[in-house]
PyMOL Python script that loads the backbone (N, CA, C, O; Angstrom):
from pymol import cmd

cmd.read_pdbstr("""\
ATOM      1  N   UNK A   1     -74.499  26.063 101.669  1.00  0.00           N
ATOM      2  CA  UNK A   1     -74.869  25.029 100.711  1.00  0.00           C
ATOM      3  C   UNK A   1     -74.510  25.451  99.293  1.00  0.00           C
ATOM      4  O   UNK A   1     -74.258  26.600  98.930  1.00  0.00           O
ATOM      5  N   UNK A   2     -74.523  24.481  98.636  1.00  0.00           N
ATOM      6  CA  UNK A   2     -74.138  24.811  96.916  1.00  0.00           C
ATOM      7  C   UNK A   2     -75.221  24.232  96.674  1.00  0.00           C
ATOM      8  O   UNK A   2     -75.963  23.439  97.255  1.00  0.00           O
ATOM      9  N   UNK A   3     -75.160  25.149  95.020  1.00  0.00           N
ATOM     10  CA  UNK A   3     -76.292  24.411  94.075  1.00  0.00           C
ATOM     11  C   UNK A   3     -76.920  23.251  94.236  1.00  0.00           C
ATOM     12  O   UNK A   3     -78.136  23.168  94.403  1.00  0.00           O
ATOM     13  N   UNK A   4     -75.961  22.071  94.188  1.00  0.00           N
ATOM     14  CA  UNK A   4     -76.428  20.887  93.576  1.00  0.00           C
ATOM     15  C   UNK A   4     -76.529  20.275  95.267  1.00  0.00           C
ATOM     16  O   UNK A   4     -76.705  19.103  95.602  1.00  0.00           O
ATOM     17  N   UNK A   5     -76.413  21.081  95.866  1.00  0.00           N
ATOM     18  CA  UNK A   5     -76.938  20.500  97.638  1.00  0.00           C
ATOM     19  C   UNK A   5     -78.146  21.012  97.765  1.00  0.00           C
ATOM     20  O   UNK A   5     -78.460  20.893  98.949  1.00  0.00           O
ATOM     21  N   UNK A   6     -79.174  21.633  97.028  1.00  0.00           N
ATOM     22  CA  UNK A   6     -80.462  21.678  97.553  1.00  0.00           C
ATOM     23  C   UNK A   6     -81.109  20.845  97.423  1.00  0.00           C
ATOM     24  O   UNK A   6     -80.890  19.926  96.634  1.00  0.00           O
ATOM     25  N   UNK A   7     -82.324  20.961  98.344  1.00  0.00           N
ATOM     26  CA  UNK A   7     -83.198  19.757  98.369  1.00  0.00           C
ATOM     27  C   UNK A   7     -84.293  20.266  97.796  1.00  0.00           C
ATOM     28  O   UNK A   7     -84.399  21.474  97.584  1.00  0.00           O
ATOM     29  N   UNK A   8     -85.299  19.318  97.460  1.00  0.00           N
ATOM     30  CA  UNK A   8     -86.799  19.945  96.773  1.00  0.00           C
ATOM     31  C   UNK A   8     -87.562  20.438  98.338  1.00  0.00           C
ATOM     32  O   UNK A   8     -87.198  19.897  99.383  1.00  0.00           O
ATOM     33  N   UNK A   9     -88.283  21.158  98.329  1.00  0.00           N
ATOM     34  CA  UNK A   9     -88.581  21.639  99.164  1.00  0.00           C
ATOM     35  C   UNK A   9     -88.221  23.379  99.603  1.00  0.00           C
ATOM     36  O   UNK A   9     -89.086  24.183  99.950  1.00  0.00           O
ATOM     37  N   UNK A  10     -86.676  23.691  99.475  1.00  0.00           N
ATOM     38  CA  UNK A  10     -85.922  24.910  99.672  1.00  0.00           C
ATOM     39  C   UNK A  10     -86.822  26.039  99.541  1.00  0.00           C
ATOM     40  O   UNK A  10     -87.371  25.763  98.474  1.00  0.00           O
ATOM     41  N   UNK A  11     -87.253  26.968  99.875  1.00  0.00           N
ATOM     42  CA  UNK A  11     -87.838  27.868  99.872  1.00  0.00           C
ATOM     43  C   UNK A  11     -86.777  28.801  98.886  1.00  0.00           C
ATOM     44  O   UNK A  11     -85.559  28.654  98.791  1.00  0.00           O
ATOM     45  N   UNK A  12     -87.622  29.780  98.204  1.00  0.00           N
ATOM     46  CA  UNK A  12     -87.318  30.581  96.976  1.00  0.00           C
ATOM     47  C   UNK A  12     -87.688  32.027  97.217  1.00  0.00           C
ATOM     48  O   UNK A  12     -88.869  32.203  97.513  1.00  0.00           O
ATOM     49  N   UNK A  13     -86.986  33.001  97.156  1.00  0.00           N
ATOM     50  CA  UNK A  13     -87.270  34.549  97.728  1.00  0.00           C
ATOM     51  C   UNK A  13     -86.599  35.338  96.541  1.00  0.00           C
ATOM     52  O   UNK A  13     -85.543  35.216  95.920  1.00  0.00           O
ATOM     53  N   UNK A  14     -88.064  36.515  96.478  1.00  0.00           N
ATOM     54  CA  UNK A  14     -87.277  37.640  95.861  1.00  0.00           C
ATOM     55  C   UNK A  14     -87.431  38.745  97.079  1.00  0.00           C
ATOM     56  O   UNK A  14     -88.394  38.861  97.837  1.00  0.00           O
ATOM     57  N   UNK A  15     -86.093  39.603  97.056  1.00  0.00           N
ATOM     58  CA  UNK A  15     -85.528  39.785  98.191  1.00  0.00           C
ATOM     59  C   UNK A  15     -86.351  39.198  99.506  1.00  0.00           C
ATOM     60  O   UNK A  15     -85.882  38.111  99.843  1.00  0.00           O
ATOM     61  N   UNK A  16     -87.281  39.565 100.203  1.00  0.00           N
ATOM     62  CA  UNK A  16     -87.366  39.404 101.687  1.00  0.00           C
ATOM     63  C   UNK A  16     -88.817  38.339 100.988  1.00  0.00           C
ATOM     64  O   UNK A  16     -88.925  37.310 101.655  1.00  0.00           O
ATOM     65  N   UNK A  17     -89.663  38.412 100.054  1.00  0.00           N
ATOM     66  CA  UNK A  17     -90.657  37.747  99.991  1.00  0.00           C
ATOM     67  C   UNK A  17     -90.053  36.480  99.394  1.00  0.00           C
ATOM     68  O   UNK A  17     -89.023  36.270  98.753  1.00  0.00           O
ATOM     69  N   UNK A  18     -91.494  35.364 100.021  1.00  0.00           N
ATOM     70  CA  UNK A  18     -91.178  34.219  99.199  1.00  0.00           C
ATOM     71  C   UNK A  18     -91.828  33.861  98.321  1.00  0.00           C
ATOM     72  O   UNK A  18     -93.045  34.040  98.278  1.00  0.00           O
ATOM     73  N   UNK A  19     -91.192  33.313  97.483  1.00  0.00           N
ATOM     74  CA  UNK A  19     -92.068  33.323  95.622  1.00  0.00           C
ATOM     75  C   UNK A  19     -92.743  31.953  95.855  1.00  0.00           C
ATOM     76  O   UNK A  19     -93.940  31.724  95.684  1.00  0.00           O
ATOM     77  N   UNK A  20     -91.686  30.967  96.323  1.00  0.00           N
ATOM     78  CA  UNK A  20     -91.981  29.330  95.568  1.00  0.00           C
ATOM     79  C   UNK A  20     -91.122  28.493  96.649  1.00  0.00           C
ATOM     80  O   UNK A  20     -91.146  28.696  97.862  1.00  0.00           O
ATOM     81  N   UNK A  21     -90.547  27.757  96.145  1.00  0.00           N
ATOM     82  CA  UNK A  21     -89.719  26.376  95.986  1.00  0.00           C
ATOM     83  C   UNK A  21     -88.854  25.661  95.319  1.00  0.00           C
ATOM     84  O   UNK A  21     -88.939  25.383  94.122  1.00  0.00           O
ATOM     85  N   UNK A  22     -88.132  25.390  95.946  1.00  0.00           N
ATOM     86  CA  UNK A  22     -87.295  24.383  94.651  1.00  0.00           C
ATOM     87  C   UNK A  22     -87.481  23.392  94.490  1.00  0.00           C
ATOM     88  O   UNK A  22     -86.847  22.611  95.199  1.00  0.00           O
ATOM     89  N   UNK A  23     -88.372  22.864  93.558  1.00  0.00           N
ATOM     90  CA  UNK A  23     -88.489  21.242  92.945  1.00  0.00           C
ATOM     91  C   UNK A  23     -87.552  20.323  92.600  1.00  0.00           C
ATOM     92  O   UNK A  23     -87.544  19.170  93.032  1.00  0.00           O
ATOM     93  N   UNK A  24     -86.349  21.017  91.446  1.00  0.00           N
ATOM     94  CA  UNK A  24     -84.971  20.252  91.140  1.00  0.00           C
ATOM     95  C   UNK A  24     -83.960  21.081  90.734  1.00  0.00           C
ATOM     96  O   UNK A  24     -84.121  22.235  90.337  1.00  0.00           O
ATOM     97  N   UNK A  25     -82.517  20.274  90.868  1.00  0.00           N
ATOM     98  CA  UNK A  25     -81.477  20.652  90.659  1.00  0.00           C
ATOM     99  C   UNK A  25     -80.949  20.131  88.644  1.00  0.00           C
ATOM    100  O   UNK A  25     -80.945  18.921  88.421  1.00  0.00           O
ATOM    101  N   UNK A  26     -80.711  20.737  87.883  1.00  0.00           N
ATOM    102  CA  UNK A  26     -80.595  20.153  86.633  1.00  0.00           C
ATOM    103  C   UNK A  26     -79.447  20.419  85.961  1.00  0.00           C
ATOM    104  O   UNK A  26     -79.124  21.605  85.898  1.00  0.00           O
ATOM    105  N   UNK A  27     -78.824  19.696  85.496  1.00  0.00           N
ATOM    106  CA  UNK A  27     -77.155  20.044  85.031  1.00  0.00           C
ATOM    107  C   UNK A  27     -77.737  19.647  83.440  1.00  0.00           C
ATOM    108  O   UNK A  27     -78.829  19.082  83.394  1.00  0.00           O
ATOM    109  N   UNK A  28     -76.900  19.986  81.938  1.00  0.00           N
ATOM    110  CA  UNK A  28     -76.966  19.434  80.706  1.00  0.00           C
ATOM    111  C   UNK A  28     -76.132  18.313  80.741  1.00  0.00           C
ATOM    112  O   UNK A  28     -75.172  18.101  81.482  1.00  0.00           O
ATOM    113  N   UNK A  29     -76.860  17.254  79.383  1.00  0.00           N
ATOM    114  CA  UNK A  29     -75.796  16.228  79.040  1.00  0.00           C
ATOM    115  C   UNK A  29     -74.899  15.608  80.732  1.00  0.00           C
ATOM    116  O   UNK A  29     -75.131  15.709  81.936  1.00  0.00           O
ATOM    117  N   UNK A  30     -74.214  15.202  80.171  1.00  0.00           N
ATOM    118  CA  UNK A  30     -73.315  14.386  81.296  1.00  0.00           C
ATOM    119  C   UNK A  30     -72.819  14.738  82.698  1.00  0.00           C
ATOM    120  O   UNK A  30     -72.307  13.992  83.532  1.00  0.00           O
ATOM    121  N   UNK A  31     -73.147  16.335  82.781  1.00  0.00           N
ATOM    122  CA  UNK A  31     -72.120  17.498  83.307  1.00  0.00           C
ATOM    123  C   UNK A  31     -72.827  17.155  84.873  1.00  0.00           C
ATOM    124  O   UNK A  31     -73.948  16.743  85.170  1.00  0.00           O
ATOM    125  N   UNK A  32     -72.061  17.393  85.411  1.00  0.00           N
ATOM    126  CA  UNK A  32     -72.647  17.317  86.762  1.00  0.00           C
ATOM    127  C   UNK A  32     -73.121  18.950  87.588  1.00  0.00           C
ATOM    128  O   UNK A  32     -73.856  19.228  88.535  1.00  0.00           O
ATOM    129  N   UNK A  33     -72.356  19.667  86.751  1.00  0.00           N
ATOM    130  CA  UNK A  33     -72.514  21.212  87.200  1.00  0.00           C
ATOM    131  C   UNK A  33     -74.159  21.981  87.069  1.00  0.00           C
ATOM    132  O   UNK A  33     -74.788  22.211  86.036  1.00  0.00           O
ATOM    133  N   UNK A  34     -74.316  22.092  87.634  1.00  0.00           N
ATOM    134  CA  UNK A  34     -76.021  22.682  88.115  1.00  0.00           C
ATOM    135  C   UNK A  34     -76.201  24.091  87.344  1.00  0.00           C
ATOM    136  O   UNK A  34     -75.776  25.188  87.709  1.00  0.00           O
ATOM    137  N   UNK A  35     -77.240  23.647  85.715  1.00  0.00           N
ATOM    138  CA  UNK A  35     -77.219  25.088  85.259  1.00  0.00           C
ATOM    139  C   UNK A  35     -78.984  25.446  85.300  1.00  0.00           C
ATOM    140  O   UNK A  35     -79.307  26.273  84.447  1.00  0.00           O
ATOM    141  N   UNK A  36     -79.956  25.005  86.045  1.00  0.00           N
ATOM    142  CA  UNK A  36     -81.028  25.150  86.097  1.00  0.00           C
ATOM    143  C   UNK A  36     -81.717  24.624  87.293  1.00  0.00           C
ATOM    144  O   UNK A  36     -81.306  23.595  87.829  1.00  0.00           O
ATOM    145  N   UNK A  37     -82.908  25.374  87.815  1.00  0.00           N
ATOM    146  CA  UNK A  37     -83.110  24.880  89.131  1.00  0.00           C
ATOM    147  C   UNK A  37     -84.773  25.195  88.623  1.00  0.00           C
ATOM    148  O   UNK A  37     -85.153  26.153  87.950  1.00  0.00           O
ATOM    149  N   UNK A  38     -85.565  24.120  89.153  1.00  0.00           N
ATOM    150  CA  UNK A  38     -87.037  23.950  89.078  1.00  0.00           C
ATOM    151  C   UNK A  38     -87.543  24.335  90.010  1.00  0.00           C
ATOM    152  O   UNK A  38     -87.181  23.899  91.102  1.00  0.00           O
ATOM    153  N   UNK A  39     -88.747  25.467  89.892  1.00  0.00           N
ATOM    154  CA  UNK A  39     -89.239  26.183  91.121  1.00  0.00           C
ATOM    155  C   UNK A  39     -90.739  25.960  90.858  1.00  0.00           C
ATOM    156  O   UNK A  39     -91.253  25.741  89.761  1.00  0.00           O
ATOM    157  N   UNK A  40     -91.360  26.054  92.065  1.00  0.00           N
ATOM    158  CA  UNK A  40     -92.458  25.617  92.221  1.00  0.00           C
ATOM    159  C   UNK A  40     -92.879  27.644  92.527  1.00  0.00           C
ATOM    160  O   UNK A  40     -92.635  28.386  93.479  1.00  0.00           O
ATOM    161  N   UNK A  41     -93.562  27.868  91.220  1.00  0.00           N
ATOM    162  CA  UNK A  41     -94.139  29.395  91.808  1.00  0.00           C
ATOM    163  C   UNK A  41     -95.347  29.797  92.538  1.00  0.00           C
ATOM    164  O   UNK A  41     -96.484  29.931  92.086  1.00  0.00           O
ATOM    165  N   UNK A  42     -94.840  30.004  93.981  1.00  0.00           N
ATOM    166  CA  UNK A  42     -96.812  29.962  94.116  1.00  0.00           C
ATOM    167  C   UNK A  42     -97.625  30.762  93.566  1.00  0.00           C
ATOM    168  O   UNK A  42     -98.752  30.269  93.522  1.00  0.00           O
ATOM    169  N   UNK A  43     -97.535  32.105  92.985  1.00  0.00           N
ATOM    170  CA  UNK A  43     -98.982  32.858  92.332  1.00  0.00           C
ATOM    171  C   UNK A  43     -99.269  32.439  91.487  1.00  0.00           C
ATOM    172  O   UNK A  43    -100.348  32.761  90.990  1.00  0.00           O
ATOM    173  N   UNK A  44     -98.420  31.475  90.877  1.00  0.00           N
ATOM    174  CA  UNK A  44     -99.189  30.796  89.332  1.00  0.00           C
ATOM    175  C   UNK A  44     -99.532  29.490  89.734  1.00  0.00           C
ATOM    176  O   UNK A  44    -100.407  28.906  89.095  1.00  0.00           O
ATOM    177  N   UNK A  45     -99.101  29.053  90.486  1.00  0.00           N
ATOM    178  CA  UNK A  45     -99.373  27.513  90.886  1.00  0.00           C
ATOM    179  C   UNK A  45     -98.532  26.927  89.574  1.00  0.00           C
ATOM    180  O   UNK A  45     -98.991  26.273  88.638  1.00  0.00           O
ATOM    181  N   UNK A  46     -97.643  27.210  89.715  1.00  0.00           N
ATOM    182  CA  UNK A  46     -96.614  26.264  88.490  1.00  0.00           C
ATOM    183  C   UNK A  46     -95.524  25.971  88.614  1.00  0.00           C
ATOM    184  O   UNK A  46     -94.793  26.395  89.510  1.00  0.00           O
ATOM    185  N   UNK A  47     -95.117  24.973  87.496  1.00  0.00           N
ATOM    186  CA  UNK A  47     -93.924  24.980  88.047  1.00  0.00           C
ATOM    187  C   UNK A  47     -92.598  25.660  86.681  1.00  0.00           C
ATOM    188  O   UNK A  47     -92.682  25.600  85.454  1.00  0.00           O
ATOM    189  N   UNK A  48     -91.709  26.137  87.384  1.00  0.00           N
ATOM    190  CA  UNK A  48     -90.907  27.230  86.131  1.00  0.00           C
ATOM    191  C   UNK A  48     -89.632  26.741  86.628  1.00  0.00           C
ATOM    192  O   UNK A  48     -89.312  26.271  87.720  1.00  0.00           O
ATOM    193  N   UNK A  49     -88.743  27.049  85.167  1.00  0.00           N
ATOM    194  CA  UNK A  49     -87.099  27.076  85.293  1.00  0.00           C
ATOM    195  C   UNK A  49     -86.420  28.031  85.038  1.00  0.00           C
ATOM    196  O   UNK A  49     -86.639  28.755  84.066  1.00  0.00           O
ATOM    197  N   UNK A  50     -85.130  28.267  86.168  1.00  0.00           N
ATOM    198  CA  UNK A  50     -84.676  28.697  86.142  1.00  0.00           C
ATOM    199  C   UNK A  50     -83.393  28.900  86.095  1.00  0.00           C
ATOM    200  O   UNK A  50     -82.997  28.197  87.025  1.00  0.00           O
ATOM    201  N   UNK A  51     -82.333  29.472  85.557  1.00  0.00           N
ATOM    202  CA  UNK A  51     -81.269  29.426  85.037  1.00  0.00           C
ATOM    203  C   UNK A  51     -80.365  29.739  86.676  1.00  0.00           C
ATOM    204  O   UNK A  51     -80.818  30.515  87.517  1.00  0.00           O
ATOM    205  N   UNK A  52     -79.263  29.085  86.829  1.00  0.00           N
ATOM    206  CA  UNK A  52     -78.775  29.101  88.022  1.00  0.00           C
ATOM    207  C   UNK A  52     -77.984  30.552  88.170  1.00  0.00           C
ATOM    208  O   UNK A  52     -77.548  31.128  89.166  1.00  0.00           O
ATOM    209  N   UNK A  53     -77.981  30.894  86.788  1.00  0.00           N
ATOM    210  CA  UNK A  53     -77.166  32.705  87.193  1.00  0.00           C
ATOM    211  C   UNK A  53     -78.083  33.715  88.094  1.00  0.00           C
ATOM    212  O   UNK A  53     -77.848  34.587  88.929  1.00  0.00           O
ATOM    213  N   UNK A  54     -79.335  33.106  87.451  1.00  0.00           N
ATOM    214  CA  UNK A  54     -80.380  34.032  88.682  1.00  0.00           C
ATOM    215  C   UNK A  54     -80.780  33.890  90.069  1.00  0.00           C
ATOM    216  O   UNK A  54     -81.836  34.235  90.600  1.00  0.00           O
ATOM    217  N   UNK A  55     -79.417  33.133  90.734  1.00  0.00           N
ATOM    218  CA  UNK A  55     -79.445  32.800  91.971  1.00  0.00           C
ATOM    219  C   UNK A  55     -78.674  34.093  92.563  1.00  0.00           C
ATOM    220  O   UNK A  55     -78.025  34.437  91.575  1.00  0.00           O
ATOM    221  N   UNK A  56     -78.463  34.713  93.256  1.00  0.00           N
ATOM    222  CA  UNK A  56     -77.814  35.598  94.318  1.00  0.00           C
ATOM    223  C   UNK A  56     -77.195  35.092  95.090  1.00  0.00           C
ATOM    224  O   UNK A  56     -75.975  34.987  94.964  1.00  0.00           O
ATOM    225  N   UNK A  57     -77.781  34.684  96.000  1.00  0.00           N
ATOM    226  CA  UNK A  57     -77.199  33.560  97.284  1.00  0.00           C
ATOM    227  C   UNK A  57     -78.029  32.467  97.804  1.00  0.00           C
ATOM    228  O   UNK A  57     -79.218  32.368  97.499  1.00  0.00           O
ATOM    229  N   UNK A  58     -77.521  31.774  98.461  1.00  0.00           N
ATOM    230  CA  UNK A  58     -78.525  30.474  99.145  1.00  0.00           C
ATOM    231  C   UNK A  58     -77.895  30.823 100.586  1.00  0.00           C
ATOM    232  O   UNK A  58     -76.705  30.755 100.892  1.00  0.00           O
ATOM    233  N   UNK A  59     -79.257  31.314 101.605  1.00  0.00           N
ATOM    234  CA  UNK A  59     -78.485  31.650 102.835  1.00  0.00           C
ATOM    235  C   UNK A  59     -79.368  30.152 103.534  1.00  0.00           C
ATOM    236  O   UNK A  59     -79.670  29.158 102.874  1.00  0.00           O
ATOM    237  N   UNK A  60     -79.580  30.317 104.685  1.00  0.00           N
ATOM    238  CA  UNK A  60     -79.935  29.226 106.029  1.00  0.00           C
ATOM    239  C   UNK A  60     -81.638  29.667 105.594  1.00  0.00           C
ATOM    240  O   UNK A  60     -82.426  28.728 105.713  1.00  0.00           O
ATOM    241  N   UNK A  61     -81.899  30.248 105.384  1.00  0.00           N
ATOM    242  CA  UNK A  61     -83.615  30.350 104.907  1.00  0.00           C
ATOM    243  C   UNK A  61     -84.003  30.278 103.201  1.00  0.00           C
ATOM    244  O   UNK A  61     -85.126  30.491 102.743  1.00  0.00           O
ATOM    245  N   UNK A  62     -83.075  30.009 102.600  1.00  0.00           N
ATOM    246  CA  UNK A  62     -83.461  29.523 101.224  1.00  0.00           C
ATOM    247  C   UNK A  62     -82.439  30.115 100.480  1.00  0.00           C
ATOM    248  O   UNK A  62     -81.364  30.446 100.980  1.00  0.00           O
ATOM    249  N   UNK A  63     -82.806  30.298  99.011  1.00  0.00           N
ATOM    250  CA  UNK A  63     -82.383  30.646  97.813  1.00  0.00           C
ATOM    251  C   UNK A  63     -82.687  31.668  97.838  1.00  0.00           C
ATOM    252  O   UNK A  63     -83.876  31.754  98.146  1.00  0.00           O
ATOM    253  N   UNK A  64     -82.223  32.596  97.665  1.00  0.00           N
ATOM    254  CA  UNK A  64     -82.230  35.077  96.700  1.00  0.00           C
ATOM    255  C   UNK A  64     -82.014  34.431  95.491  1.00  0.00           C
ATOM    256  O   UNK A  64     -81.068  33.838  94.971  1.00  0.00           O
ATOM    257  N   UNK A  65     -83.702  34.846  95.045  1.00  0.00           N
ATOM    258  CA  UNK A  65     -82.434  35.418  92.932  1.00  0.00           C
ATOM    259  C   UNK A  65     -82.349  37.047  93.441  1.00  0.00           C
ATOM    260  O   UNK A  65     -82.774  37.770  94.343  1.00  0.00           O
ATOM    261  N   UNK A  66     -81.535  37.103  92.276  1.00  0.00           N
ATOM    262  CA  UNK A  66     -81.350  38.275  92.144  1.00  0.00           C
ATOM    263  C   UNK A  66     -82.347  39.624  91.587  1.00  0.00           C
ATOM    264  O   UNK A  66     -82.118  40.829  91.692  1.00  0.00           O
ATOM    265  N   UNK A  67     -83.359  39.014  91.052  1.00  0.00           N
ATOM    266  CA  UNK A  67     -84.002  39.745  90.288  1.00  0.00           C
ATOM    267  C   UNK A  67     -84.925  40.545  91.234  1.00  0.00           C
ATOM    268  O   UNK A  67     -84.500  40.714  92.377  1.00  0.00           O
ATOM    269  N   UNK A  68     -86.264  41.117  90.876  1.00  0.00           N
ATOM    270  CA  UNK A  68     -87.185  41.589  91.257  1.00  0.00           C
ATOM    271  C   UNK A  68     -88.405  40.711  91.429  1.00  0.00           C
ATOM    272  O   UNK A  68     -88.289  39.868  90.539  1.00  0.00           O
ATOM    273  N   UNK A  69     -89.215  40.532  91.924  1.00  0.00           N
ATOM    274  CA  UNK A  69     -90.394  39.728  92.155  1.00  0.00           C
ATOM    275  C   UNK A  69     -91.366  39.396  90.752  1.00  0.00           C
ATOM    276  O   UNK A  69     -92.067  38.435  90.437  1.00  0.00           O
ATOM    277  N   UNK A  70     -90.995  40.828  90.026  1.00  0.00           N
ATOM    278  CA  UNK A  70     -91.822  41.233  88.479  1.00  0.00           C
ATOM    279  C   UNK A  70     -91.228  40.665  87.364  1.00  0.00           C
ATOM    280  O   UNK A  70     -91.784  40.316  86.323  1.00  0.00           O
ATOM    281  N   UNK A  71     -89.538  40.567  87.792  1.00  0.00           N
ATOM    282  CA  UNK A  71     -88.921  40.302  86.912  1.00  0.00           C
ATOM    283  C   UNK A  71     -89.161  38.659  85.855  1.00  0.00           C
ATOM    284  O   UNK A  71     -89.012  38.284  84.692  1.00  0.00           O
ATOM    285  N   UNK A  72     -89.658  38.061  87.317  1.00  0.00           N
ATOM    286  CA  UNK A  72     -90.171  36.430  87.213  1.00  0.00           C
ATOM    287  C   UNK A  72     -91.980  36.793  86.672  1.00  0.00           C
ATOM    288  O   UNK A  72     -92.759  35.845  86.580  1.00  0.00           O
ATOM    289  N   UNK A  73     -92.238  37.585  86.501  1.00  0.00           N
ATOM    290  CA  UNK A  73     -93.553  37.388  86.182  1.00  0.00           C
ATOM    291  C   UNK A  73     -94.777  36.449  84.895  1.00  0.00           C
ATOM    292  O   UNK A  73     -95.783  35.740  84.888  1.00  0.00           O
ATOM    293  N   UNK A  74     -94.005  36.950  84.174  1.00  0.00           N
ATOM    294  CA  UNK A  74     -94.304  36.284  82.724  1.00  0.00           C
ATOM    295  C   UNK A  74     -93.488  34.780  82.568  1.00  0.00           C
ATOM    296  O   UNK A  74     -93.553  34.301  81.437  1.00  0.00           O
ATOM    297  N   UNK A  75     -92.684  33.947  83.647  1.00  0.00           N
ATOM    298  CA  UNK A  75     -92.045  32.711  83.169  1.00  0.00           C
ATOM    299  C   UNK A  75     -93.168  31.570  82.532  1.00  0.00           C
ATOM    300  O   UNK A  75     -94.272  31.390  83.046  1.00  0.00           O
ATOM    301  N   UNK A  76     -92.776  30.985  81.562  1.00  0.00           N
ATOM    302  CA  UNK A  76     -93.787  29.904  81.208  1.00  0.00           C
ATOM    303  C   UNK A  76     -93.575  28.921  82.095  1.00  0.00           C
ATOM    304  O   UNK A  76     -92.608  28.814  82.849  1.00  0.00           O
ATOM    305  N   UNK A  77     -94.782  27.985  81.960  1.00  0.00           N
ATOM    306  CA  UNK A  77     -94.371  26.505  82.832  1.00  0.00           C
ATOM    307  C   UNK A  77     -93.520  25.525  82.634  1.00  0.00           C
ATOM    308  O   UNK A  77     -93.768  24.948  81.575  1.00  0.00           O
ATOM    309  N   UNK A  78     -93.125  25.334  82.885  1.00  0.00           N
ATOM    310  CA  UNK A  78     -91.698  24.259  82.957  1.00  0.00           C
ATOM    311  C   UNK A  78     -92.246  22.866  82.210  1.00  0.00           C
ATOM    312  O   UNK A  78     -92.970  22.145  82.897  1.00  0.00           O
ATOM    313  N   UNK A  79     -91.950  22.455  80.878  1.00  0.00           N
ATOM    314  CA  UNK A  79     -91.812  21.213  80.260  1.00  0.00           C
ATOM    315  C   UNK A  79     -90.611  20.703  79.910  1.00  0.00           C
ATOM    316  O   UNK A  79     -89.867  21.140  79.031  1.00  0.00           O
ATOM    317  N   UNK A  80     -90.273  18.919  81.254  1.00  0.00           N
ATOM    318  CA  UNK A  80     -89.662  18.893  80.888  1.00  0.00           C
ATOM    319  C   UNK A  80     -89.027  18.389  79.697  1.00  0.00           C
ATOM    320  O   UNK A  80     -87.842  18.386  79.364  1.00  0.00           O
ATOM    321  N   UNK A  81     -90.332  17.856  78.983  1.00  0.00           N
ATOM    322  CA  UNK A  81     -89.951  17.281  77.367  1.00  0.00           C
ATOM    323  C   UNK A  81     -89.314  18.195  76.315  1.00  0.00           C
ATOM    324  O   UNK A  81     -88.856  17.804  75.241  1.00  0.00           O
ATOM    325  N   UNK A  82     -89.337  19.256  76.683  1.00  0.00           N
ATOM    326  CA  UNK A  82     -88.588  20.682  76.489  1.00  0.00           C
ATOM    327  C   UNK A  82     -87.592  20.783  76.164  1.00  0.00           C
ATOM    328  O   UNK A  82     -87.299  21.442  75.167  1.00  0.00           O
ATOM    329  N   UNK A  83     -86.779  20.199  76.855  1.00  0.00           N
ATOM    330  CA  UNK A  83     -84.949  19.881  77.158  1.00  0.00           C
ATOM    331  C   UNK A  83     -85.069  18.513  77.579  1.00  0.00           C
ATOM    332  O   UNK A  83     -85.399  18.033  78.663  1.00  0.00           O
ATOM    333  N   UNK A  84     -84.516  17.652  75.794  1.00  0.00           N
ATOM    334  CA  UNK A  84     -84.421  16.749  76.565  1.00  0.00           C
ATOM    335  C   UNK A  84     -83.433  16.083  76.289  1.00  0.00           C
ATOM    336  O   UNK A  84     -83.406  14.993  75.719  1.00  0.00           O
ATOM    337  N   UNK A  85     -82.049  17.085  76.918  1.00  0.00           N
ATOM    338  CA  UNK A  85     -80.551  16.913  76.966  1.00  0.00           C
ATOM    339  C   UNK A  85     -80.143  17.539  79.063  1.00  0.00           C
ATOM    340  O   UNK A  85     -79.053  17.621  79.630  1.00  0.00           O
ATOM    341  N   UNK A  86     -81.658  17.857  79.636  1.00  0.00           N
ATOM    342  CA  UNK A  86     -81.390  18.521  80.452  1.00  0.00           C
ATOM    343  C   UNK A  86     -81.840  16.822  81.714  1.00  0.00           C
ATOM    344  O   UNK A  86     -82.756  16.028  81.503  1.00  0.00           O
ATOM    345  N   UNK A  87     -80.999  16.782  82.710  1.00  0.00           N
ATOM    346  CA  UNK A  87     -80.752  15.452  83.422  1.00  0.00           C
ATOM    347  C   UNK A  87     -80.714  16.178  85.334  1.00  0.00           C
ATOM    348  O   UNK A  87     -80.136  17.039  85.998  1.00  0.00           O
ATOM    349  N   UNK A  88     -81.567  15.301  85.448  1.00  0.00           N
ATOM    350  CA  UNK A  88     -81.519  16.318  87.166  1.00  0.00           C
ATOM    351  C   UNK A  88     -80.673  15.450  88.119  1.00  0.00           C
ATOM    352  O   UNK A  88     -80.568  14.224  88.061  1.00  0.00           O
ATOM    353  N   UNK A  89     -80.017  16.375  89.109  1.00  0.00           N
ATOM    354  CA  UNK A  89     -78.945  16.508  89.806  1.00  0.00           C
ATOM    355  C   UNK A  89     -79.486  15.571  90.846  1.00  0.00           C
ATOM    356  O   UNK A  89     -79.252  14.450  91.298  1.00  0.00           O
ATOM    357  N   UNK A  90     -80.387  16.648  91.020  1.00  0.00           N
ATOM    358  CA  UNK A  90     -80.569  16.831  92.825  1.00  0.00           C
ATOM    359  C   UNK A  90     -82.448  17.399  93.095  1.00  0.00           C
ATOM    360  O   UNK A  90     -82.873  17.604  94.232  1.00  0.00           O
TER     361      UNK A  90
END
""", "prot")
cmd.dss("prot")
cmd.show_as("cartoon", "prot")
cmd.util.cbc("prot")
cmd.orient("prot")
């Protein structure tokens, strides 16, 4: 699957654990290219964004970022009145 083929729902892993979910797919302005993906985190019960470079891979059981489990620790909650040049995909 590619980016802008996930569905909300996708399960979200740092390496073997699972963090969250993917809520949405989000490209800027007009672009159709997928530079942010909305995750549903479960230890915070929130929902956070994330930049699509911090994807690793998308295998048959979800999305790898790349990072560490800690690395995501401190994300704020996702507003999307925030960006509001940012337009969802998927």
């Amino acid at each position: 699957k590619h980016l802008e083929e996930l569905d909300p729902g996708t399960p979200v892993f740092c390496q073997e654990q699972q963090v969250g979910e993917v809520r949405g797919v989000f490209g800027i302005g007009e672009s159709r290219m997928p530079e942010y993906l909305s995750v549903y985190w479960s230890s915070s019960s929130t929902e956070v964004l994330l930049a699509t470079d911090e994807v690793l891979s998308i295998q048959s059981s979800g999305v790898i970022l790349q990072s560490s489990y800690q690395a995501y620790s401190d994300l704020p909650p996702f507003d999307p009145a925030s960006r509001p040049t940012m337009r969802r995909l998927r």
